[in-house]
C-alpha positions as CSV (number, residue, x, y, z in Angstrom):
1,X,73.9,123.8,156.2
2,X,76.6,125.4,158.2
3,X,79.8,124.1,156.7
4,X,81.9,127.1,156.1
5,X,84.7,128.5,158.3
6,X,86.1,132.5,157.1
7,X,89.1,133.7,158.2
8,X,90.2,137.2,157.3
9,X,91.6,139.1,154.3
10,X,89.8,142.2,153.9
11,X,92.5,144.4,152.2
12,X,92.1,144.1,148.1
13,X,95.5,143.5,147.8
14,X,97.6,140.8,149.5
15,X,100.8,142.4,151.6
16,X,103.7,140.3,153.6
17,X,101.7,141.0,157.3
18,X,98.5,139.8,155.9
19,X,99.9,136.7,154.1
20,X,101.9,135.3,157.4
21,X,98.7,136.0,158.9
22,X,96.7,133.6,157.2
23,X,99.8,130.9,156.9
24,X,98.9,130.5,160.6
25,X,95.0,129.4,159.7
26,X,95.6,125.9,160.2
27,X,96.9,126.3,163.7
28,X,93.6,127.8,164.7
29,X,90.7,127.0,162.4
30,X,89.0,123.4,162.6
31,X,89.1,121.9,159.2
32,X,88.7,123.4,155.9
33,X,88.4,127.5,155.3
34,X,87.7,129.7,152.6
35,X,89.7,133.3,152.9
36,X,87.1,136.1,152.9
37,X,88.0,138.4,150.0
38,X,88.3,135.3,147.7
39,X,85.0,133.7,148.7
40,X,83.3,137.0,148.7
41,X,84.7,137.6,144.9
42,X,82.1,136.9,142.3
43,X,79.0,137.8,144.5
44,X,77.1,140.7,144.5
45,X,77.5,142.0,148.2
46,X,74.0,140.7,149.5
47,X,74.1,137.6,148.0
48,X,77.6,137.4,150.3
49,X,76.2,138.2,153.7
50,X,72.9,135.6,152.5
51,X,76.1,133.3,152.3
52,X,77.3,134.0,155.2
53,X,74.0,134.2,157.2
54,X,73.3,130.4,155.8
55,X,76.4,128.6,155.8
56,X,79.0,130.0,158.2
57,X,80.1,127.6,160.5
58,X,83.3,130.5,162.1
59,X,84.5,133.4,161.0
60,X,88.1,134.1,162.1
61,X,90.6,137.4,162.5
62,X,94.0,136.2,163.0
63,X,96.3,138.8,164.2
64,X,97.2,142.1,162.8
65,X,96.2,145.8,164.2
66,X,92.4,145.4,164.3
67,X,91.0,148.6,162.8
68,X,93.4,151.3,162.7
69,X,94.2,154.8,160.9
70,X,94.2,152.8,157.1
71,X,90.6,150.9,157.7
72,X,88.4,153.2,155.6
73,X,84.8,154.0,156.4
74,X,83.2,151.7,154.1
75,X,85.5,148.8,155.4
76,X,84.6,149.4,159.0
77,X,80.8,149.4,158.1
78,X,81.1,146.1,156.0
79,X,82.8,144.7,159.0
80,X,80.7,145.9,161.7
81,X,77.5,144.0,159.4
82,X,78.9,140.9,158.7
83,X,80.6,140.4,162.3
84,X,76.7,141.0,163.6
85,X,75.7,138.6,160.7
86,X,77.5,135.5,161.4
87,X,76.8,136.0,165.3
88,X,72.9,136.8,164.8
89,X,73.1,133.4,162.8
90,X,75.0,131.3,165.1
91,X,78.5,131.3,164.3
92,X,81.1,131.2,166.3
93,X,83.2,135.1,166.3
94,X,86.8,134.6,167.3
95,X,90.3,137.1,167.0
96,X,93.4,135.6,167.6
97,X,96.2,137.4,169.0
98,X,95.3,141.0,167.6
99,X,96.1,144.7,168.3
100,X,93.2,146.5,169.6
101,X,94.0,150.1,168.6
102,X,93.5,153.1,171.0
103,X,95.2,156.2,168.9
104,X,92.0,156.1,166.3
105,X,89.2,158.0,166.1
106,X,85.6,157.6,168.6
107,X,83.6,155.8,166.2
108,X,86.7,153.1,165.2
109,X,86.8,152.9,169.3
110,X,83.2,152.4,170.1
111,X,83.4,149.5,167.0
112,X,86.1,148.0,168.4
113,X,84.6,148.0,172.0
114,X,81.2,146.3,170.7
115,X,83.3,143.8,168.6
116,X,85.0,142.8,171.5
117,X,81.3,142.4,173.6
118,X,80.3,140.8,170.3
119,X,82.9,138.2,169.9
120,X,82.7,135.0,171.7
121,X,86.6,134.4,172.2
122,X,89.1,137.7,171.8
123,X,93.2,137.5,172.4
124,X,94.9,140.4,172.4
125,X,98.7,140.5,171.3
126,X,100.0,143.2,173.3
127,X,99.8,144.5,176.9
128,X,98.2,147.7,175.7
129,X,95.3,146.4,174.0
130,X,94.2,144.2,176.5
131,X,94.7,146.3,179.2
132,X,92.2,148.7,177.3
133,X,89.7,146.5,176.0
134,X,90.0,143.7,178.5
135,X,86.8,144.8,180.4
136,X,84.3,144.6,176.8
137,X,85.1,141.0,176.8
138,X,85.3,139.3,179.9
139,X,87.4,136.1,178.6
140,X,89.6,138.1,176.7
141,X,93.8,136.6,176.9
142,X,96.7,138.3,176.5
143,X,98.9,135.8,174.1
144,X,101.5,137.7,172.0
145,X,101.9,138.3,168.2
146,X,100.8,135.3,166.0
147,X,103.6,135.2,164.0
148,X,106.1,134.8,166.4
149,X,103.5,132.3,168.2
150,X,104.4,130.4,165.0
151,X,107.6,131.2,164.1
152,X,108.8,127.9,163.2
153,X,106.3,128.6,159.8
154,X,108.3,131.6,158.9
155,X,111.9,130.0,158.6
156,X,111.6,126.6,158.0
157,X,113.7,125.4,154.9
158,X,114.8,128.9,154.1
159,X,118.4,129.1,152.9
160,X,120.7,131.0,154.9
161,X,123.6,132.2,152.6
162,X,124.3,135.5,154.5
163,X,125.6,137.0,151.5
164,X,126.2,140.6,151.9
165,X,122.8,142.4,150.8
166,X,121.0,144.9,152.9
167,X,116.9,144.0,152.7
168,X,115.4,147.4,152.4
169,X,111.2,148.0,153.1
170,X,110.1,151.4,154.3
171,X,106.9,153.2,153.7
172,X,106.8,156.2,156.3
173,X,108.0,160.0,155.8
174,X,109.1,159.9,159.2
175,X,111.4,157.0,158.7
176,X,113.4,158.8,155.9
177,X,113.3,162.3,158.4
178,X,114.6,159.9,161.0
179,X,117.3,158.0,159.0
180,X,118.8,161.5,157.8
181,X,118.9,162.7,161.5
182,X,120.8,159.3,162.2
183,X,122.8,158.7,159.5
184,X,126.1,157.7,161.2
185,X,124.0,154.5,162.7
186,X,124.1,153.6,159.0
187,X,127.8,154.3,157.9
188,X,129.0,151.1,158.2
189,X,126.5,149.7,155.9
190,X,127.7,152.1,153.0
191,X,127.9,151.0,149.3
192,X,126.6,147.3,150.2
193,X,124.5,145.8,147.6
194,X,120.6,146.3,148.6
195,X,117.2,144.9,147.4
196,X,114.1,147.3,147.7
197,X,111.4,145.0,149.0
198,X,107.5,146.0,148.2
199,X,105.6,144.2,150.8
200,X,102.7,146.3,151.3
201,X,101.4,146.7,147.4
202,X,98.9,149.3,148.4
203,X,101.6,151.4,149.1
204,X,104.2,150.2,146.7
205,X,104.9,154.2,145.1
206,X,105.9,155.1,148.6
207,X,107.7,152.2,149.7
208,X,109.7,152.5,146.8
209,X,110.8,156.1,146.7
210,X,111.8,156.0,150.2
211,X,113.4,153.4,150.3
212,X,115.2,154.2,147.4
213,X,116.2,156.9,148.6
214,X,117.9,155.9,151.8
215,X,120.4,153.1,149.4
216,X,121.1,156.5,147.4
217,X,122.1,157.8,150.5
218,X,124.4,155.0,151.2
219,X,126.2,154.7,147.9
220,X,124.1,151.2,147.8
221,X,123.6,149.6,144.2
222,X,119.5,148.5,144.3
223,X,117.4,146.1,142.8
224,X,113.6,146.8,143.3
225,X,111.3,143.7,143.6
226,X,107.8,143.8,143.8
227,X,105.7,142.0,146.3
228,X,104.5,138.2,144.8
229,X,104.5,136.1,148.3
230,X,105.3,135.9,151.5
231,X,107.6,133.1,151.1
232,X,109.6,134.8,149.1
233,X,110.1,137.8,151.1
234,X,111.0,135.4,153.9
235,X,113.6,133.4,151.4
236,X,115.3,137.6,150.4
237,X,115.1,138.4,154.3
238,X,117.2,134.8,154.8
239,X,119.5,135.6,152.3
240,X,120.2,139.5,153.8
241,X,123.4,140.6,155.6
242,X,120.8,142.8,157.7
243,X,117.3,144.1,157.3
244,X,116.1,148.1,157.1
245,X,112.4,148.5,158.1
246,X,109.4,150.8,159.6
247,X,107.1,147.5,158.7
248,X,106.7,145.3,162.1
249,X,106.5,141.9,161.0
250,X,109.2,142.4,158.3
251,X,111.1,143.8,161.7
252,X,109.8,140.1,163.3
253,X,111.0,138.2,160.1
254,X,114.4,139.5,160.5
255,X,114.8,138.3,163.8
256,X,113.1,135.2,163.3
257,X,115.9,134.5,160.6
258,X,118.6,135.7,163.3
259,X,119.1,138.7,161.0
260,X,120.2,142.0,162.6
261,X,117.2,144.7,161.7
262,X,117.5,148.1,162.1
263,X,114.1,149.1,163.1
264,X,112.2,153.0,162.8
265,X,110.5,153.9,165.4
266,X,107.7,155.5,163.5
267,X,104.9,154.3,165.9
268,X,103.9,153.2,169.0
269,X,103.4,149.8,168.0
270,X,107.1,149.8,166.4
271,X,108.3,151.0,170.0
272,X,106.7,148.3,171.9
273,X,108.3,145.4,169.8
274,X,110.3,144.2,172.7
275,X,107.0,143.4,174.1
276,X,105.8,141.2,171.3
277,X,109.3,139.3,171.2
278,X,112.7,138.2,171.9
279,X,114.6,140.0,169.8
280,X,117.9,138.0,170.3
281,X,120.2,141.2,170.4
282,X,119.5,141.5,167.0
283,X,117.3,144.9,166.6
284,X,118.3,148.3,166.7
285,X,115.6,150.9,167.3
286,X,116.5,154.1,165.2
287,X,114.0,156.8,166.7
């Protein structure tokens, strides 16, 4: 009996991105779902795909950078089989509002190309994806990031007390070389109180030595919190004088909760997030 809708959630470990991800299920899947890493928990790896191959109803990707430079080898395989699974059984293939990535290696390109022939709906959240993967899908839409599609899930009922607290959540080299090149973008924000923020657990170690570094540099007293929901991140972001990030939907929180973000342009994807929203006057690309 085919009674079971998935929707995504193959990283291990649960991170902010991810979590706001999934808070959007409801909007797009039909009934009841099961989260793939947590159904898939307990079973030995073929006894998963026979569960999938007998009682998938849908399996769903909501949003995200589809396959990028942090999708290992053995993640792309296992997704490449059971996207082929549920479709050679019946079920219905659908991504929702997704980054198609294009700086990634020929076999992650030629996987994302057949998922996209594979899939029976695709819609891509930026410009750039779709205009490079448009033609493997004939039906594909262009309809924007998924979050901010659903923003009013990401502030309702959070308490805005803008004490004065800088919200602090950066994971990238680059963004430390960038903040000491741009330093005097920062000055004003000198010895204000600050909260290091993990929201990507698998890379809590650097998360927290950068960004405890850059409060050091400001004189800023710190408190480090590790990641436990998304909720709460969102209720810390509400709370925040102003938001320092190289993580784009932290960046999207912030302005979400009408918070001025300071923003390292890091990426690509982090330079195109005028394209994704409107960010209200309220973001500050440092690059």
């Amino acid at each position: 009996m085919r009674d079971v809708n998935i929707v995504n959630g193959f990283f291990p470990n649960k991170n902010f991105g991810d979590d706001m991800f999934l808070a959007c299920a409801g909007e797009y899947v039909e009934g009841d779902y099961e989260v793939r890493n947590l159904a898939k928990e307990n079973k030995g790896y073929l006894t998963w795909l026979a569960y999938l191959f007998k009682r998938a109803n849908s399996y769903t990707w909501l949003g995200g950078t589809f396959i990028d430079k942090d999708t290992t080898f053995p993640m792309l395989i296992s997704m490449l089989i059971e996207f082929t699974l549920v479709k050679l059984a019946g079920a219905k293939l659908t991504f929702v509002s997704v980054g198609l990535s294009r700086d990634v290696n020929l076999i992650k390109k030629l996987s994302l190309k057949y998922i996209c022939w594979l899939a029976n709906d695709v819609s891509a959240r930026d410009k750039d994806s779709f205009e490079a993967y448009k033609r493997h899908n004939k039906d594909m839409t262009l309809t924007g990031d998924i979050v901010v599609l659903n923003e009013g899930l990401f502030h309702k009922g959070v308490k805005q007390s803008n004490r004065q607290l800088l919200f602090v959540s950066v994971d990238k080299n680059k963004s430390l070389q960038i903040f000491n090149d741009k330093q005097s973008v920062f000055k004003h924000l000198s010895s204000t109180p600050a909260v290091v923020q993990v929201t990507s657990p698998y890379q809590a170690e650097s998360q927290k030595r950068l960004s405890e570094e850059i409060c050091s540099s400001l004189g800023c007293s710190y408190d480090c919190i590790d990641y436990s929901s998304f909720k709460e991140v969102l209720e810390l972001i509400a709370e925040s004088e102003c938001v320092i990030t190289d993580r784009l939907h932290v960046a999207i929180a912030g302005v979400i909760n009408n918070k001025p973000v300071y923003l390292f342009g890091v990426s690509e994807k982090l330079k195109g997030i005028n394209d994704l929203l409107d960010t209200r006057g309220l973001l500050t690309l440092v690059s």
